[in-house]
Chimera marker file (.cmm) of the C-alpha trace (Angstrom):
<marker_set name="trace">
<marker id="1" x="-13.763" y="31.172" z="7.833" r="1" g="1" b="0" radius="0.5"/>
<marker id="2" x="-16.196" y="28.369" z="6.259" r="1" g="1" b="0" radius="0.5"/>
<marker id="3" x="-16.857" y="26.466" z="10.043" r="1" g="1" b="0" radius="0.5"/>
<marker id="4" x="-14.584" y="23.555" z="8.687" r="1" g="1" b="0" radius="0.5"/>
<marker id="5" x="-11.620" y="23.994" z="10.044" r="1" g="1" b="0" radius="0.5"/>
<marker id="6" x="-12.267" y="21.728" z="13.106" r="1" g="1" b="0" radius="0.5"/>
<marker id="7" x="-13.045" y="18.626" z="10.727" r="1" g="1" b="0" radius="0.5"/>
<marker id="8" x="-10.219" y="19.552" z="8.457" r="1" g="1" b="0" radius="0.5"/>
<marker id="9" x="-7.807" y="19.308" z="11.354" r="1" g="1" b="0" radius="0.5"/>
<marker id="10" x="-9.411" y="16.096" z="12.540" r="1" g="1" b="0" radius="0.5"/>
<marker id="11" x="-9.609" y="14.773" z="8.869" r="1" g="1" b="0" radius="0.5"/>
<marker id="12" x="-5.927" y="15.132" z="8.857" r="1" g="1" b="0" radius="0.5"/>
<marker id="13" x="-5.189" y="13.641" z="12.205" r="1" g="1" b="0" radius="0.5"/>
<marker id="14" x="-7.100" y="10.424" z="11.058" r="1" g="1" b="0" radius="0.5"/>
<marker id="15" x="-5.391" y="10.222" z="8.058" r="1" g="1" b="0" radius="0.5"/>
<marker id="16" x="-1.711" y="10.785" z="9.823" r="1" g="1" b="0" radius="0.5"/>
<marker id="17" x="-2.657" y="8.295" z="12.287" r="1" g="1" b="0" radius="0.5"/>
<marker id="18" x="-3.681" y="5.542" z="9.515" r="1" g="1" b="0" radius="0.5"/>
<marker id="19" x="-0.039" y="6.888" z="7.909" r="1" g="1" b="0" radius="0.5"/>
<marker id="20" x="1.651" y="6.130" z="11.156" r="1" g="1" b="0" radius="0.5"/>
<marker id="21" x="0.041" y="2.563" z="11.522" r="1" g="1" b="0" radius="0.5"/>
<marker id="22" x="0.635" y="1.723" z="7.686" r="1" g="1" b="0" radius="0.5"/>
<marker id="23" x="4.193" y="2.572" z="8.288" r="1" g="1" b="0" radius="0.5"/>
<marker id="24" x="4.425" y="0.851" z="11.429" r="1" g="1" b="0" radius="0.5"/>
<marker id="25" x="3.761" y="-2.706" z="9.831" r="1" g="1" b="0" radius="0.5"/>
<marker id="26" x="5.514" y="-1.477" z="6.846" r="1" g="1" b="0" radius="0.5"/>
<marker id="27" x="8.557" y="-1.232" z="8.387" r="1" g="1" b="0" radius="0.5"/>
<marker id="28" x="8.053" y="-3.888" z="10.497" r="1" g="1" b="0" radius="0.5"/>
<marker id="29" x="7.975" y="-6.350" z="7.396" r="1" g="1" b="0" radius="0.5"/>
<marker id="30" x="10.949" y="-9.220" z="7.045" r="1" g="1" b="0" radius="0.5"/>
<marker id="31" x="13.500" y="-8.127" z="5.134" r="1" g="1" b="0" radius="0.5"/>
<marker id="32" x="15.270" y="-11.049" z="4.418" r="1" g="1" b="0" radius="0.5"/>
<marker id="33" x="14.307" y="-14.906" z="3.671" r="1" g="1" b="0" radius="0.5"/>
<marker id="34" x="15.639" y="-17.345" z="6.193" r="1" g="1" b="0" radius="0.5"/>
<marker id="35" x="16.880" y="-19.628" z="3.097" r="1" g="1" b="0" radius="0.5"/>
<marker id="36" x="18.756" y="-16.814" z="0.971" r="1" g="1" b="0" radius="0.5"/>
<marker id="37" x="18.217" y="-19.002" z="-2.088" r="1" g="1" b="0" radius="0.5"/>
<marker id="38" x="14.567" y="-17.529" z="-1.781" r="1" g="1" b="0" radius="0.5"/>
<marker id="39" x="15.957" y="-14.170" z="-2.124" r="1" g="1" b="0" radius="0.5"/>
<marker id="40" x="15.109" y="-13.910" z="-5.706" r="1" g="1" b="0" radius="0.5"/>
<marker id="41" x="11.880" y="-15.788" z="-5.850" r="1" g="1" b="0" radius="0.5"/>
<marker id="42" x="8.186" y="-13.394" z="-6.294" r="1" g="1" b="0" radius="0.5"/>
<marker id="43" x="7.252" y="-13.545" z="-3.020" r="1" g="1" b="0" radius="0.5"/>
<marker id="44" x="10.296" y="-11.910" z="-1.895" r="1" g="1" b="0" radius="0.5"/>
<marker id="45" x="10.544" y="-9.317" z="-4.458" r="1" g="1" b="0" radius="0.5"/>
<marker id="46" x="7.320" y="-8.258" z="-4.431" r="1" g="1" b="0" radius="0.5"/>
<marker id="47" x="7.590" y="-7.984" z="-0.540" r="1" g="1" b="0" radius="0.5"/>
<marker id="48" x="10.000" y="-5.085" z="-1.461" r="1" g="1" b="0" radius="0.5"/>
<marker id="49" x="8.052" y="-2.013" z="-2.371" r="1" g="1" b="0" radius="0.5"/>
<marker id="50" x="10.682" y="-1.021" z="-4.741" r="1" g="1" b="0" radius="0.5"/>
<marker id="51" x="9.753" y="2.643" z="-4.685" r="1" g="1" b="0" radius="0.5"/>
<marker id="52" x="12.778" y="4.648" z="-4.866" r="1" g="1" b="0" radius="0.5"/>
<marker id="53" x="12.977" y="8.017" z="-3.132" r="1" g="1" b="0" radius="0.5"/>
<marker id="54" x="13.128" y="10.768" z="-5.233" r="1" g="1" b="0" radius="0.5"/>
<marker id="55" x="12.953" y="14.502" z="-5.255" r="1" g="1" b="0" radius="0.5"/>
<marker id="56" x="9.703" y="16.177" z="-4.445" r="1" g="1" b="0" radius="0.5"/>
<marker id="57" x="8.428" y="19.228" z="-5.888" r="1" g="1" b="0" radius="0.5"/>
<marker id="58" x="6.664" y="21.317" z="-4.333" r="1" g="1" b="0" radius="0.5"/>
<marker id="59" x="2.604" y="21.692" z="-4.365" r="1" g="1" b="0" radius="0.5"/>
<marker id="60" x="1.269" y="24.359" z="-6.412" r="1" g="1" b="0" radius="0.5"/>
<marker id="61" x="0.639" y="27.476" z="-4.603" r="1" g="1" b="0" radius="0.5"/>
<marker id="62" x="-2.532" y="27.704" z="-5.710" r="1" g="1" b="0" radius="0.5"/>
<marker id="63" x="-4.187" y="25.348" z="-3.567" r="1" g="1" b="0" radius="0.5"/>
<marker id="64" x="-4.731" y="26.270" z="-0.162" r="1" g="1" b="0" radius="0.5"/>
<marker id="65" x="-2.386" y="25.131" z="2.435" r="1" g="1" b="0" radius="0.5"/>
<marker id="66" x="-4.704" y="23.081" z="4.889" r="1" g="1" b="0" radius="0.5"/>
<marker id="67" x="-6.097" y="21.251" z="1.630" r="1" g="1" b="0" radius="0.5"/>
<marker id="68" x="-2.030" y="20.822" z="0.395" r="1" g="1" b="0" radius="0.5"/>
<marker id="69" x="-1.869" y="19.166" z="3.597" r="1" g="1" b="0" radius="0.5"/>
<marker id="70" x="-5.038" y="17.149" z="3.481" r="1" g="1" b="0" radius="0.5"/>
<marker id="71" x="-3.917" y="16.109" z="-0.244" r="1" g="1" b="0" radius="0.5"/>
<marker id="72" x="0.031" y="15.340" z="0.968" r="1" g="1" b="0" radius="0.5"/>
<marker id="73" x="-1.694" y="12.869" z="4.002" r="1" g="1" b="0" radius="0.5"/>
<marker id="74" x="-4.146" y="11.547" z="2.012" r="1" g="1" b="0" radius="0.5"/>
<marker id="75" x="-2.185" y="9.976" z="-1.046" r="1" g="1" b="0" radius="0.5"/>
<marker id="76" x="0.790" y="9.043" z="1.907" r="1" g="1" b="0" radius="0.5"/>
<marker id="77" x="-2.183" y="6.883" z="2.890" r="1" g="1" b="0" radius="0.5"/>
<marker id="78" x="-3.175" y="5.542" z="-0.019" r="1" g="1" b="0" radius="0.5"/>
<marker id="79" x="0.680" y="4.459" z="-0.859" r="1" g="1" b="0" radius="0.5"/>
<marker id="80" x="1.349" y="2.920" z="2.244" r="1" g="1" b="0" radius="0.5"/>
<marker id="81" x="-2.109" y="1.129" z="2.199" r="1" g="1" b="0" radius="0.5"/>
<marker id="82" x="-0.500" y="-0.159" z="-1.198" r="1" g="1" b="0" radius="0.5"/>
<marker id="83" x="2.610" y="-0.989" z="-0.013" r="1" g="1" b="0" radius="0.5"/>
<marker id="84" x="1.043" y="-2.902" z="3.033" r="1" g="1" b="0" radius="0.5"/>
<marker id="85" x="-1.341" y="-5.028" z="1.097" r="1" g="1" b="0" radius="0.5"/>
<marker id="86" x="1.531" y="-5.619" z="-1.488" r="1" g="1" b="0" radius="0.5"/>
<marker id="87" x="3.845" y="-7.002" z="1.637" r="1" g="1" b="0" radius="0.5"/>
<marker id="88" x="0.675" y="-8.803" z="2.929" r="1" g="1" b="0" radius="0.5"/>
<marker id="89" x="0.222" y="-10.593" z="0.013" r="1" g="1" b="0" radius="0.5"/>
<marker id="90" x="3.493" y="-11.598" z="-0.059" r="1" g="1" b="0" radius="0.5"/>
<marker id="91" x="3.804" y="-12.809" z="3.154" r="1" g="1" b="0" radius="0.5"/>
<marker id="92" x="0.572" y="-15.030" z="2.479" r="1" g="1" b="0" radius="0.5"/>
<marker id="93" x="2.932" y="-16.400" z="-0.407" r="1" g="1" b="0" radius="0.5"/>
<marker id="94" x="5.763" y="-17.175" z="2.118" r="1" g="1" b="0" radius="0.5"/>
<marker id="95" x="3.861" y="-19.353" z="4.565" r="1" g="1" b="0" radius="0.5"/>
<marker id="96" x="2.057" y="-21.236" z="2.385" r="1" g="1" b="0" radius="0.5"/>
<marker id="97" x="5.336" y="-21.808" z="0.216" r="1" g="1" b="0" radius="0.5"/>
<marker id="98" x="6.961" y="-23.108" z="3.312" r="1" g="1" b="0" radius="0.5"/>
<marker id="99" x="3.792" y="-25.210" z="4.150" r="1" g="1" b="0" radius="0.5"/>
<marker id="100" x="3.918" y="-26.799" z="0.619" r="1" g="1" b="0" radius="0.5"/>
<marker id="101" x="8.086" y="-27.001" z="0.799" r="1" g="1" b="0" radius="0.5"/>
<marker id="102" x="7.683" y="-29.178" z="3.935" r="1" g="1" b="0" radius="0.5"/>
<marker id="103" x="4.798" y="-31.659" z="2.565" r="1" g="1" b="0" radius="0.5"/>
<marker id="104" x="5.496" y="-35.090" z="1.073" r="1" g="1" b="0" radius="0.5"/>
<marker id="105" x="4.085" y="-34.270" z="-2.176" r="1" g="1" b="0" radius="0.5"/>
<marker id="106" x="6.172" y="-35.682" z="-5.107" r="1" g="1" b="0" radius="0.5"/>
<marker id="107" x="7.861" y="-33.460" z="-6.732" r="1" g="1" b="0" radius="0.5"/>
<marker id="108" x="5.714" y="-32.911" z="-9.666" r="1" g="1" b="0" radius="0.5"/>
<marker id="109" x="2.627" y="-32.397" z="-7.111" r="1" g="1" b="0" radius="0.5"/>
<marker id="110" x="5.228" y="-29.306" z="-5.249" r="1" g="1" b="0" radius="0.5"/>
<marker id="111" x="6.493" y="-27.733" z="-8.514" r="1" g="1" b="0" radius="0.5"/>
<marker id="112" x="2.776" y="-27.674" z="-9.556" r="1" g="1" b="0" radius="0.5"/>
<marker id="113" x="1.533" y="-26.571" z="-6.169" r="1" g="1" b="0" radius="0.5"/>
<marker id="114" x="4.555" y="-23.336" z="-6.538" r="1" g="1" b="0" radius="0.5"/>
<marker id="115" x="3.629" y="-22.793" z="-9.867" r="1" g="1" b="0" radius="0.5"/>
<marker id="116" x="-0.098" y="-22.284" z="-9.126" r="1" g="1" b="0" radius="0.5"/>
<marker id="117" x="0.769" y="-20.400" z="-5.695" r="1" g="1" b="0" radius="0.5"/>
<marker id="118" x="3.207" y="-17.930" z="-8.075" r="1" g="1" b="0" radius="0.5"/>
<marker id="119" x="0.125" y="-17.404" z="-10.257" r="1" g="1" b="0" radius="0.5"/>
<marker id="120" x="-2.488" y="-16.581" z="-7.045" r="1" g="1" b="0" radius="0.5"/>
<marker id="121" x="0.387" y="-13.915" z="-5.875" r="1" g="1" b="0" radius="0.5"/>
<marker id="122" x="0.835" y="-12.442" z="-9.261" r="1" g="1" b="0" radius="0.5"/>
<marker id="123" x="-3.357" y="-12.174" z="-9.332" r="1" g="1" b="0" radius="0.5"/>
<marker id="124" x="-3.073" y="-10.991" z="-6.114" r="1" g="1" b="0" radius="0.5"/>
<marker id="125" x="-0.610" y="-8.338" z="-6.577" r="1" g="1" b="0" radius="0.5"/>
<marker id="126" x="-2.294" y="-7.264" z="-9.821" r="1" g="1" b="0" radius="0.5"/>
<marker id="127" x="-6.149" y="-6.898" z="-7.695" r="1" g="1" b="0" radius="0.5"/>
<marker id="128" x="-4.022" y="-4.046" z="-5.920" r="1" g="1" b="0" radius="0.5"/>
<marker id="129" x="-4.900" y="-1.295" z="-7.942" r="1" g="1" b="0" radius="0.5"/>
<marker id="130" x="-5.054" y="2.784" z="-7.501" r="1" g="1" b="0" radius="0.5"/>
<marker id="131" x="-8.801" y="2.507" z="-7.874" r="1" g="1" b="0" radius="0.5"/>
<marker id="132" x="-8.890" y="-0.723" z="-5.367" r="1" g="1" b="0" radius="0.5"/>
<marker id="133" x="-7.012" y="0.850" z="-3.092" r="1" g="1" b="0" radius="0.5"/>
<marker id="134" x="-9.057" y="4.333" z="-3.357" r="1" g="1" b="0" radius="0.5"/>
<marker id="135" x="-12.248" y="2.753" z="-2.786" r="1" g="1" b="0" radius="0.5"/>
<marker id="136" x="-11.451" y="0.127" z="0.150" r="1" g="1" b="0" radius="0.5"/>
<marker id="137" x="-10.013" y="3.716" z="1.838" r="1" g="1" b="0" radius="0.5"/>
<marker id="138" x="-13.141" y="5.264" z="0.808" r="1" g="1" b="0" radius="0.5"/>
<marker id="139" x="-15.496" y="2.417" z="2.209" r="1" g="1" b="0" radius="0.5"/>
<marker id="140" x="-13.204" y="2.177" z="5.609" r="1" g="1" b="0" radius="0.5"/>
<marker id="141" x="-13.493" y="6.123" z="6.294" r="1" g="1" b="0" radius="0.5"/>
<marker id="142" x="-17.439" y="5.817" z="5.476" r="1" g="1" b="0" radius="0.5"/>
<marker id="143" x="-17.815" y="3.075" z="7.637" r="1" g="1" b="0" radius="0.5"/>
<marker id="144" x="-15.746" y="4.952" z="10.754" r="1" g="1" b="0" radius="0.5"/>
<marker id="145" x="-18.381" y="8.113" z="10.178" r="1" g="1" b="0" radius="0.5"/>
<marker id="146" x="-15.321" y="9.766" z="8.752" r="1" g="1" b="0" radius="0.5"/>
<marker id="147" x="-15.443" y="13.169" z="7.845" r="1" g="1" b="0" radius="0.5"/>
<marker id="148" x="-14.406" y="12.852" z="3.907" r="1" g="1" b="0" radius="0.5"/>
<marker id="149" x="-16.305" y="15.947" z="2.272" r="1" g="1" b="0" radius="0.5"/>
<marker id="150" x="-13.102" y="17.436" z="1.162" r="1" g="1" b="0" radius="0.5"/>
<marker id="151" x="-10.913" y="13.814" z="0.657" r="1" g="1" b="0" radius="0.5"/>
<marker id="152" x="-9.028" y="14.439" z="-3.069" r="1" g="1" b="0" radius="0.5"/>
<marker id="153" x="-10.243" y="12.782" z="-5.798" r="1" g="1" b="0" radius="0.5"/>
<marker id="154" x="-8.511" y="9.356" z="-7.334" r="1" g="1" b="0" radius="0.5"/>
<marker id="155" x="-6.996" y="11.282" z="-10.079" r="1" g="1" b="0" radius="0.5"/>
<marker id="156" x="-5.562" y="14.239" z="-7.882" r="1" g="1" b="0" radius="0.5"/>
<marker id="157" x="-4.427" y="11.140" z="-5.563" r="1" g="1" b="0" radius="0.5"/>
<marker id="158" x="-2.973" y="9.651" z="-8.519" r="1" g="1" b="0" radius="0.5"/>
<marker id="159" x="-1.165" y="13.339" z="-10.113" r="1" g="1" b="0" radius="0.5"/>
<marker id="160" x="0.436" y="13.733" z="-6.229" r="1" g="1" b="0" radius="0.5"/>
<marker id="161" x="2.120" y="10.188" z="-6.476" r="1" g="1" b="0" radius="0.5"/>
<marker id="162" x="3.184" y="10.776" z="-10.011" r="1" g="1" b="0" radius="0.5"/>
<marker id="163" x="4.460" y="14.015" z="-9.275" r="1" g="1" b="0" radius="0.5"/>
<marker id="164" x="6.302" y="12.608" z="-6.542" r="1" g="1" b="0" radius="0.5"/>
<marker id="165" x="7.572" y="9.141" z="-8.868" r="1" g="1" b="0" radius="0.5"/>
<marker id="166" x="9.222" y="11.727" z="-11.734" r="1" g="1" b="0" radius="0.5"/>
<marker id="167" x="13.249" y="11.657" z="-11.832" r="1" g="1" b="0" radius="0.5"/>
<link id1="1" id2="2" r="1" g="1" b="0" radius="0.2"/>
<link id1="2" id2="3" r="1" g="1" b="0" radius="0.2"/>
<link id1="3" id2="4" r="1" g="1" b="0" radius="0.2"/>
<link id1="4" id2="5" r="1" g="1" b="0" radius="0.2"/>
<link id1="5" id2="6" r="1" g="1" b="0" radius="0.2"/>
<link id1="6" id2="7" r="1" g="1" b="0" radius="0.2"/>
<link id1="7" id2="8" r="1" g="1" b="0" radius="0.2"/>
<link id1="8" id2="9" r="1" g="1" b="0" radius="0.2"/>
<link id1="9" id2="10" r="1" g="1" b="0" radius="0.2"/>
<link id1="10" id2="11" r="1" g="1" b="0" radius="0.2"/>
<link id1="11" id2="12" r="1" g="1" b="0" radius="0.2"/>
<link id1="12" id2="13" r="1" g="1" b="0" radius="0.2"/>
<link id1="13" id2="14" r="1" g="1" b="0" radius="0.2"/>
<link id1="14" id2="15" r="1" g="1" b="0" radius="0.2"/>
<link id1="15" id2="16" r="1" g="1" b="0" radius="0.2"/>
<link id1="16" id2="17" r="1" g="1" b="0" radius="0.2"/>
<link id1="17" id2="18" r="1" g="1" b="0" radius="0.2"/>
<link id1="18" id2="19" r="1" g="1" b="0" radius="0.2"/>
<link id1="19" id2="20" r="1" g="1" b="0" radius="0.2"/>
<link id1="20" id2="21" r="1" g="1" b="0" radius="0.2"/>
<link id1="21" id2="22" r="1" g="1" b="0" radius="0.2"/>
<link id1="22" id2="23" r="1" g="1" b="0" radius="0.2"/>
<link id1="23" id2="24" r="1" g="1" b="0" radius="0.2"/>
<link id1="24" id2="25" r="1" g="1" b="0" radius="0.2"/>
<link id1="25" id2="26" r="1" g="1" b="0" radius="0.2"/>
<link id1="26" id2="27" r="1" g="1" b="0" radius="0.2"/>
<link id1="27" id2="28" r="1" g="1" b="0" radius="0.2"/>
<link id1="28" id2="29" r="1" g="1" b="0" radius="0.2"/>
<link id1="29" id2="30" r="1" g="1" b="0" radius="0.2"/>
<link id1="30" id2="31" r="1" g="1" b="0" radius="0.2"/>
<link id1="31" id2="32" r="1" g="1" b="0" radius="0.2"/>
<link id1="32" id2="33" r="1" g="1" b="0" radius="0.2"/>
<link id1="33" id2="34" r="1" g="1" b="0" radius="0.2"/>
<link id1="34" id2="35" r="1" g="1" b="0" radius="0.2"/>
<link id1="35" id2="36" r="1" g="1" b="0" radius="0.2"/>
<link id1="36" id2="37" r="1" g="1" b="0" radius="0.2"/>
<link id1="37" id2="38" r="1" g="1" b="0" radius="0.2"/>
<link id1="38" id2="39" r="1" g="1" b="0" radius="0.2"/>
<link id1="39" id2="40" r="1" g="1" b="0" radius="0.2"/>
<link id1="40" id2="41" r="1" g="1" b="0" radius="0.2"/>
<link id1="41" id2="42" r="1" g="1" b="0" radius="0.2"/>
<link id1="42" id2="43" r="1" g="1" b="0" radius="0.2"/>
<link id1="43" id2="44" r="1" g="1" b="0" radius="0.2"/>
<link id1="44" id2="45" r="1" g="1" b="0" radius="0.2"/>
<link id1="45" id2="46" r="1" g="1" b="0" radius="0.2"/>
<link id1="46" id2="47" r="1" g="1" b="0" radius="0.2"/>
<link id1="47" id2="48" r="1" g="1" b="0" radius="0.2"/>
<link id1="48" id2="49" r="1" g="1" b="0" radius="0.2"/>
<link id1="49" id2="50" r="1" g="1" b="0" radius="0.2"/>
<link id1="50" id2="51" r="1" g="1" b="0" radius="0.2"/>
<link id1="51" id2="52" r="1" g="1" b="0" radius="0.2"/>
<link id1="52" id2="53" r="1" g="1" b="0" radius="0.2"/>
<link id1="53" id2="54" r="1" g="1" b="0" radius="0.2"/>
<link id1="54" id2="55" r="1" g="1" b="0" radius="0.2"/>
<link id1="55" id2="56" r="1" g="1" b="0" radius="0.2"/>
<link id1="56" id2="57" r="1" g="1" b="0" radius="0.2"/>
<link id1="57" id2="58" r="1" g="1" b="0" radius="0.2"/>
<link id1="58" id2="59" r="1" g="1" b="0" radius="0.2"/>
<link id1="59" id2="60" r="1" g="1" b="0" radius="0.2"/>
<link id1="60" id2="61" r="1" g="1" b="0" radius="0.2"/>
<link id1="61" id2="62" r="1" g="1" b="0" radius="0.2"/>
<link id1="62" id2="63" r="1" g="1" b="0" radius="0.2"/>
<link id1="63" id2="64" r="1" g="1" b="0" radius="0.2"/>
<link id1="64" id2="65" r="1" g="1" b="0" radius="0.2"/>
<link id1="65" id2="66" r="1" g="1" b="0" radius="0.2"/>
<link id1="66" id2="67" r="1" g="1" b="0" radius="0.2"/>
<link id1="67" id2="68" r="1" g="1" b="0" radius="0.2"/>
<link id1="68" id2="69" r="1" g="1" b="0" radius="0.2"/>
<link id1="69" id2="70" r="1" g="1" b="0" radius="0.2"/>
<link id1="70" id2="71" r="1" g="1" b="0" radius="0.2"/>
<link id1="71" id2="72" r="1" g="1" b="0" radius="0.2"/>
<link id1="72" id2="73" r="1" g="1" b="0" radius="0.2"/>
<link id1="73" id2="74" r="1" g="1" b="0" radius="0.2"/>
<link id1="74" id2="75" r="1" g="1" b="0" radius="0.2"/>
<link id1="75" id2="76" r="1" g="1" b="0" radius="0.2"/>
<link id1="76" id2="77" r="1" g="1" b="0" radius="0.2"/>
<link id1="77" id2="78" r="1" g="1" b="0" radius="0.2"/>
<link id1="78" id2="79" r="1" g="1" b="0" radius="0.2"/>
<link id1="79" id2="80" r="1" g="1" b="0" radius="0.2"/>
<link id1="80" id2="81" r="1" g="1" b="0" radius="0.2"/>
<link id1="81" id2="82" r="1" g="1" b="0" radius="0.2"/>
<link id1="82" id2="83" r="1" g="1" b="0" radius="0.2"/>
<link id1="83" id2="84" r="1" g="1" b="0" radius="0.2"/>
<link id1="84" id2="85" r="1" g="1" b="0" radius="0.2"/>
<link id1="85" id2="86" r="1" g="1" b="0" radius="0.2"/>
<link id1="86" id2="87" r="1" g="1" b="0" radius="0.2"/>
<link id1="87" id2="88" r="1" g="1" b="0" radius="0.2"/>
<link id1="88" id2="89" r="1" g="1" b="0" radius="0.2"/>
<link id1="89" id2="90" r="1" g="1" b="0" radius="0.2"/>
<link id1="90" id2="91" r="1" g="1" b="0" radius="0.2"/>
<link id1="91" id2="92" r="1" g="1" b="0" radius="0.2"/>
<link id1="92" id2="93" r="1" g="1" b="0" radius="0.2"/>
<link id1="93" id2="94" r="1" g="1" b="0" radius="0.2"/>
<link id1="94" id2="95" r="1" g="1" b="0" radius="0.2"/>
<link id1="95" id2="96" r="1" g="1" b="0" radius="0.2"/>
<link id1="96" id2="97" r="1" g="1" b="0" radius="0.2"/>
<link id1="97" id2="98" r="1" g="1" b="0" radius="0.2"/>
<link id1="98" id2="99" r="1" g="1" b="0" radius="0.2"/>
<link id1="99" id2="100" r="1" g="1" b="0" radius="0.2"/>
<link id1="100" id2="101" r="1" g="1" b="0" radius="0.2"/>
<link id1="101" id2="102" r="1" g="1" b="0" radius="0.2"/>
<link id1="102" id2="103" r="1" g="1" b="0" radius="0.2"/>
<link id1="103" id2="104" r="1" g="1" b="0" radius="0.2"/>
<link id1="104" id2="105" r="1" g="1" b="0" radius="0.2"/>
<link id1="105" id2="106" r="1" g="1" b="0" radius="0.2"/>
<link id1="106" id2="107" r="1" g="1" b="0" radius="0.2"/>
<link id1="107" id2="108" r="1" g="1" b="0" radius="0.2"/>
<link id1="108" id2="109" r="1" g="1" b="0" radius="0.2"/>
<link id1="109" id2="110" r="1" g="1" b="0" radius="0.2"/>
<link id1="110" id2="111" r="1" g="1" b="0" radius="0.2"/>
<link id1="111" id2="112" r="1" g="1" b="0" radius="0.2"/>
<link id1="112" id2="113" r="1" g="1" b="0" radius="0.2"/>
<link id1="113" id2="114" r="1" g="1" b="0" radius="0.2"/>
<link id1="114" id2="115" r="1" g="1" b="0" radius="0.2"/>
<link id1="115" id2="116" r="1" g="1" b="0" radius="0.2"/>
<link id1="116" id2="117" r="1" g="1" b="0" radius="0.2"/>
<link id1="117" id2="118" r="1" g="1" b="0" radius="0.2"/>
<link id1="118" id2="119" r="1" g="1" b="0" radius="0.2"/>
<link id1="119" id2="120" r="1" g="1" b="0" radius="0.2"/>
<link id1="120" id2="121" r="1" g="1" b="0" radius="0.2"/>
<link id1="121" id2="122" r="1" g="1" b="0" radius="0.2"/>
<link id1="122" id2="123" r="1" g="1" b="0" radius="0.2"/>
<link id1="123" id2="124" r="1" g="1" b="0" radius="0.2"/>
<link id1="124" id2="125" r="1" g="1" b="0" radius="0.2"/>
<link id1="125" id2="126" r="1" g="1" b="0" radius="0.2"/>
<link id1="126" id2="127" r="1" g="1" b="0" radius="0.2"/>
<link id1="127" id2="128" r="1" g="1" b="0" radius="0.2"/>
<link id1="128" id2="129" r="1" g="1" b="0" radius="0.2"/>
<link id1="129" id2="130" r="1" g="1" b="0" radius="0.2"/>
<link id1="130" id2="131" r="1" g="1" b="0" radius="0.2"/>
<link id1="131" id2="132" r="1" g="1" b="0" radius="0.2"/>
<link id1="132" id2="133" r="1" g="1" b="0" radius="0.2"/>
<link id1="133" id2="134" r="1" g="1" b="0" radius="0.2"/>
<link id1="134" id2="135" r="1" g="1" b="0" radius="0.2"/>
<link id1="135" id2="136" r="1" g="1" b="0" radius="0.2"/>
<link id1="136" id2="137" r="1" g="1" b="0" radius="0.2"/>
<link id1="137" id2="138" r="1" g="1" b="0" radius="0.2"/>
<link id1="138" id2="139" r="1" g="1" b="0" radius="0.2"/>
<link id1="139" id2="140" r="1" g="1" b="0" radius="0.2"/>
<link id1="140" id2="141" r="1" g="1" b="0" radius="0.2"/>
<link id1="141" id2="142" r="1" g="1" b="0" radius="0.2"/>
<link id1="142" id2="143" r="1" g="1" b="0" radius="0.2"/>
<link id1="143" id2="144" r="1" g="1" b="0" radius="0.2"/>
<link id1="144" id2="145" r="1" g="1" b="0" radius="0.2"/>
<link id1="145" id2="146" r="1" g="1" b="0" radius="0.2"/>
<link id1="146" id2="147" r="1" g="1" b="0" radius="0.2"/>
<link id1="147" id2="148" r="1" g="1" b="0" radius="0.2"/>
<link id1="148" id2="149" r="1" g="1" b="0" radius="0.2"/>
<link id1="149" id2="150" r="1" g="1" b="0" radius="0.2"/>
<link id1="150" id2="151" r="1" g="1" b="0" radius="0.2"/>
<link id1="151" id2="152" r="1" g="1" b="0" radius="0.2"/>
<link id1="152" id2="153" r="1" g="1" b="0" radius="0.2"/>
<link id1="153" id2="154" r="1" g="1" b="0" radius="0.2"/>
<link id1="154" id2="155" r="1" g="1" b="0" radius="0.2"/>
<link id1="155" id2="156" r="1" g="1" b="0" radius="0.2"/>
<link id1="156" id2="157" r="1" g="1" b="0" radius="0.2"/>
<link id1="157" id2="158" r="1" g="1" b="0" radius="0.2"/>
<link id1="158" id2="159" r="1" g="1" b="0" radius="0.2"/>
<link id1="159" id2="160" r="1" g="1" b="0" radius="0.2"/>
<link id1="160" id2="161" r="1" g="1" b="0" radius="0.2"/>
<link id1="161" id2="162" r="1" g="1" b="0" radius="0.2"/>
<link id1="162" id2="163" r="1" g="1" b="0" radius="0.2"/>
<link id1="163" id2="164" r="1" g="1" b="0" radius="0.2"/>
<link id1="164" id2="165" r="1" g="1" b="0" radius="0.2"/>
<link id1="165" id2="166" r="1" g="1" b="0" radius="0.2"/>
<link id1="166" id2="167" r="1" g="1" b="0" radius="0.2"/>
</marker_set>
């Protein structure tokens, strides 16, 4: 026994708990437009996560088991972090879309206005990378007093989501 145990266990309880509220407003995200001619425009799609399922191989046994686990709820984190800030941003899209839809601009001031709020979603979208993601976790845990001495590393976060992402 190293004396960690106790903050391993709590480690992983904070990290299932942020899981559980990540897929809380995950799941509670709209699924479908109101006007179904919207279906296909970027704010909807990218309010999709378009993550297929696929099968998951198992960890290597040659990590220990409570670090497997710590690994397993700390990248489920980090995806549904993604996933949430993804539909976020896509939300913001949808509002102000319908704001500008229901102004009295001419039509050359709305087409501009949606081609300029396309461009902030597709920035917006793009800002929400692994490494963005990792460190805004990072800074959230260290500002909570967070036990993190054992937290994986981006690119063992990154191998346990592409290991997971392979047909």
């Amino acid at each position: 026994m190293d004396g960690l145990n106790q903050l391993r266990q709590m480690r992983v309880a904070e990290l299932l708990e942020d899981f559980r509220v990540l897929q809380y407003h995950i799941a509670h995200a709209p699924q479908d437009p109101t006007e179904m001619v919207d279906y296909y425009t970027e704010g909807w799609i990218a309010l999709q996560p378009g993550v297929a399922r696929r099968s998951r191989k198992r960890q290597s046994c040659s990590i220990p088991a409570a670090l497997r686990v710590h690994l397993d709820a700390f990248s489920r984190r980090h995806v549904g972090q993604k996933i949430h800030l993804r539909q976020a941003a896509a939300m913001r899209w949808i509002e102000y879309r319908a704001r500008i839809l229901e102004g009295d601009a001419t039509l050359a001031a709305t087409q501009h206005a949606l081609a300029m709020l396309d461009q902030q979603l597709r920035a917006d979208l793009d800002a929400l990378t692994d490494e963005a993601i990792y460190m805004q976790l990072n800074s959230h845990d260290t500002s909570l007093n967070r036990w993190t001495g054992e937290d994986p590393s981006l690119r063992r976060v990154k191998a346990w989501i592409e290991s997971r992402s392979r047909v």
